[in-house]
N, C-alpha and C positions, 0 to 999 in steps of 0.2 A: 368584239374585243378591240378598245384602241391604246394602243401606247402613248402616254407621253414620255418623252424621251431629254431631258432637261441636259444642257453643255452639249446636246447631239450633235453638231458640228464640228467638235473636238476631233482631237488627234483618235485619244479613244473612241468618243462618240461616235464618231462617224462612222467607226467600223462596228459596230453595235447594231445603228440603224443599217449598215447594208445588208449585216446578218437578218436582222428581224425580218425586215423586208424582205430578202431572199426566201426566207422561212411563211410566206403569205400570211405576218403580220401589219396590222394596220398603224402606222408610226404617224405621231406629229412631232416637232421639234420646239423648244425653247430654249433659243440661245442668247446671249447679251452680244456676241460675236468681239467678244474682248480679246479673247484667243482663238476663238471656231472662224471658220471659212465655210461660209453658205454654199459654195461650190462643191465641196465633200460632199453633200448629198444626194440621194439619188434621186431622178425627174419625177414628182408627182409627189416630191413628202414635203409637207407643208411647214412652215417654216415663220414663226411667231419670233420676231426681235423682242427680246426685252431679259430683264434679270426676274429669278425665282424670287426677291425677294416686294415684288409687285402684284399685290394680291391681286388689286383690278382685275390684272392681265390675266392672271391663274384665274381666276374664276370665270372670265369669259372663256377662256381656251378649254377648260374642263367643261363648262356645258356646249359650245361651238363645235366640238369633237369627240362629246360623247365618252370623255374618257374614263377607261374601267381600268386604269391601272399606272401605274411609275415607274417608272428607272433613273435614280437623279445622279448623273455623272457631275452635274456642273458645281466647280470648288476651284478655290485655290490651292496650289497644290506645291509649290516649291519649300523646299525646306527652309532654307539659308535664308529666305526673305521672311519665312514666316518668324523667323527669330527676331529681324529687324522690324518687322511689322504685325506684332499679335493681335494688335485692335481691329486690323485689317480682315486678319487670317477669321477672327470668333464672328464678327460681324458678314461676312461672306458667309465664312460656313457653316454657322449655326444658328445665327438670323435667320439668312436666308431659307435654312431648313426649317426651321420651326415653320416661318407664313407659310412656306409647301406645304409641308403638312397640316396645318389646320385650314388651307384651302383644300387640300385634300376629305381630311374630315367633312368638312363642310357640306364637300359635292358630295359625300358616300362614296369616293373610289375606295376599294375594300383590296388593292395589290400595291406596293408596295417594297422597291427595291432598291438597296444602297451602296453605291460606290464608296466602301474604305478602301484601307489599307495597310500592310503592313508593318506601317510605320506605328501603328497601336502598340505593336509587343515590346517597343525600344531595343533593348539588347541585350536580349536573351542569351544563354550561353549553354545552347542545347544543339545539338544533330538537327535533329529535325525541327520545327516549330509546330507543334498542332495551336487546335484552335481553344485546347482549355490550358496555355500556357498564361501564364500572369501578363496583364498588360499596363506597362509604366513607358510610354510612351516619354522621348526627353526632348521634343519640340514642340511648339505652339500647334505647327500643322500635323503631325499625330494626336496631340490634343484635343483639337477639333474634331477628328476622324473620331476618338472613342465617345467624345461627346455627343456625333452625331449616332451611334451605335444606341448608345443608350438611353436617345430621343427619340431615336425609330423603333424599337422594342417595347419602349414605355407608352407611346401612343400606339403600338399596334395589340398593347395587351388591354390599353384600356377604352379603345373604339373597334373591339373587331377585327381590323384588318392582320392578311396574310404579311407578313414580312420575312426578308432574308437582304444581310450585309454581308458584301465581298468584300475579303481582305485582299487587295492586289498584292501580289511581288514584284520584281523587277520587269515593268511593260519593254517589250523592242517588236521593234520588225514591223512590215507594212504591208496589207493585203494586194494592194495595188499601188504604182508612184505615187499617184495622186493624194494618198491617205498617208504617207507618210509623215513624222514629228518634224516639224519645223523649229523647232525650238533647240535651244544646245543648255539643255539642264540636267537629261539623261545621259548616262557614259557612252554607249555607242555613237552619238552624234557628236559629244564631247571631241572623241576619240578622231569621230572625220572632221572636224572642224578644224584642228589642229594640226591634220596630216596632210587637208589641200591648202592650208595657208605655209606649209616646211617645218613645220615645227617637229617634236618629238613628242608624242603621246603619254600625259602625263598619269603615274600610278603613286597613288598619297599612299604612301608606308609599305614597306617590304619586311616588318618583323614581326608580323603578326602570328602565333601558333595554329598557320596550317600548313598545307604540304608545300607551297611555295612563297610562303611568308605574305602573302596580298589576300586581300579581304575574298572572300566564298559569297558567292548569292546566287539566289533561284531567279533565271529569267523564262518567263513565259511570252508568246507569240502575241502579239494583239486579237491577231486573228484567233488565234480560241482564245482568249480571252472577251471574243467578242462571242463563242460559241457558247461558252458558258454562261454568258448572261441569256444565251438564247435558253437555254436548258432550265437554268432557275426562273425566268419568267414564266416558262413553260408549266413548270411546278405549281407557281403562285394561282396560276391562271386554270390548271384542275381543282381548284376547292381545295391543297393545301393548305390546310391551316398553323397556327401559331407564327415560331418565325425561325429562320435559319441563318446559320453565321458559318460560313465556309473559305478556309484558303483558296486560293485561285495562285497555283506554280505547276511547274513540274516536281518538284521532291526532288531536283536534281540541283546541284552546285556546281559555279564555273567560276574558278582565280581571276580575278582581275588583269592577272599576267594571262593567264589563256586562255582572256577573251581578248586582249591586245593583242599577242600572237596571231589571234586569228583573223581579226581586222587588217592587219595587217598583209597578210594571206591576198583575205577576199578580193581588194583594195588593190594589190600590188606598192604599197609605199610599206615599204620595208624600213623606216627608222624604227630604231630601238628608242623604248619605252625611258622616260626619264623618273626615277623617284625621287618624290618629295615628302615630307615630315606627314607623317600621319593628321587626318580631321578628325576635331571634336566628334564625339559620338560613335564613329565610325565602329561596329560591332565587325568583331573578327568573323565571326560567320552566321549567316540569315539565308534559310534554307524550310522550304515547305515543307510541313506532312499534308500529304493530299488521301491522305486515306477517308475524309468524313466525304468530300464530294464524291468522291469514288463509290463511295456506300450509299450516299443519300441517292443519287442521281446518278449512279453507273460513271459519269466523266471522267475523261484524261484529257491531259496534254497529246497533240500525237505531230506538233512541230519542235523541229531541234534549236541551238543555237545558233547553227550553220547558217541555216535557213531563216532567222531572224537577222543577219549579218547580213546578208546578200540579198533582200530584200530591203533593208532600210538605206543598205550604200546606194540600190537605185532609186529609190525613192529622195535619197540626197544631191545625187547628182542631175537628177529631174528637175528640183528644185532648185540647185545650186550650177548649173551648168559650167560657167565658167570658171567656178575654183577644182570640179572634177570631174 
């Protein structure tokens, strides 16, 4: 059994391939390195530059390594830009999937696994979110997520192949410094960006109906988020057949306010949170049901927020030395 492992040098990816790896699976990598860092990886996993949407490439790397199976993390994935750039966002992410996948077909890899997100469901206005909630998605880059759902399902129903799509919730926290998000598009990095430059930690809308008027969301660990993908491949890879669509959170909620609070805490910079006018879109609350992973596959969550906080500030100030 060898994984290819596509974006595997990513923030996520990388902690994906440490799992697998860890797990004595056999991982190769396809990254464009537009955002991955070849250095994430661990000594000995091989590491093919180029974009998915290069068949050449895919078809030599799928017979060169033997490959009996997928995991495709690699997308574009910011919201805000994908509003300013849709042609960008469809052509990344659903170009690009389609040649996977019929390089995939092609070779006979019969597994089959999809990085979404929870950006599919837009803004539901439920407790919990399971996974037979309506999906109206109100950005380009959710857009492309359910598109690519319903590209991966539609080729895995009518060539054979085992598939299952991850809906992510809110990614934080880092397995090691090293693997930690470089990038300031997530609110916890958001959050240190602006507290080692003196600013005051910014919270868009304080009237929204919940308990402390700031938007509620499920954040999950990267780190089992990368367990999980070890779990679902593991599935694919016993002869599961058809395809599975699973959340990927805790089923738990944290304010905007008290994850600020808490940052704050971890951090030691105590400025107080500044609010500003509510974002477009911005759902008062987005929150897991993790009951079908639970059932399909026994998984949970079993790290906190605490613990996503205090791993990712070292991970920033690893990175970031001088501003923390």
């Amino acid at each position: 059994m060898s994984w290819l492992i596509t974006g595997g040098a990513g923030y996520i990816g990388a902690h994906v391939v440490r799992a697998m790896v860890g797990a004595g699976e056999q991982v190769v990598v396809v990254d464009d390195l537009s955002s991955g860092v070849g250095e994430r990886l661990p000594e000995g996993v091989p590491l093919v530059s180029g974009r998915v949407s290069d068949r050449d490439l895919l078809d030599r790397t799928f017979a060169r390594y033997g490959v009996t199976g997928v995991v495709h993390l690699a997308a574009k994935k910011q919201v805000g830009q994908s509003v300013a750039e849709p042609l960008t966002y469809y052509r990344e992410n659903v170009h690009g999937l389609t040649v996977l996948l019929e390089a995939v077909v092609a070779a006979g890899v019969p597994r089959f696994l999809f990085s979404s997100s929870a950006a599919v469901y837009g803004v539901p206005e439920l407790e919990l979110i399971p996974e037979s909630a309506p999906c109206v998605p109100i950005n380009p880059y959710g857009e492309t997520k359910l598109a690519g759902e319903w590209l991966v399902r539609a080729t895995g129903r009518a060539h054979g192949l085992s598939t299952a799509c991850l809906r992510y919730f809110n990614v934080a926290g880092a397995a090691r410094p090293e693997l930690a998000d470089t990038g300031v598009f997530n609110i916890i990095p958001m959050f240190f960006d602006r507290i080692t430059r003196g600013e005051a930690p910014r919270i868009f809308g304080d009237d929204y109906p919940t308990p402390d008027g700031t938007c509620v969301r499920d954040y999950i660990h990267v780190a089992d988020l990368a367990d999980a993908h070890l779990a679902v491949a593991r599935r694919l890879a016993a002869g599961a057949a058809g395809d599975l669509t699973v959340n990927i959170g805790r089923g738990t909620g944290v304010s905007v306010r008290e994850l600020a609070d808490l940052v704050g805490e971890v951090t030691g910079y105590g400025a107080a949170p500044v609010v500003e006018p509510r974002r477009p879109g911005d759902a008062a609350k987005a929150v897991a049901s993790v009951e079908l992973i639970g059932a399909e596959l026994g998984w949970r969550a079993s790290r906190g927020v605490r613990e996503m906080v205090e791993s990712a500030w070292e991970g920033w100030r690893a990175h970031r030395p001088a501003s923390g």
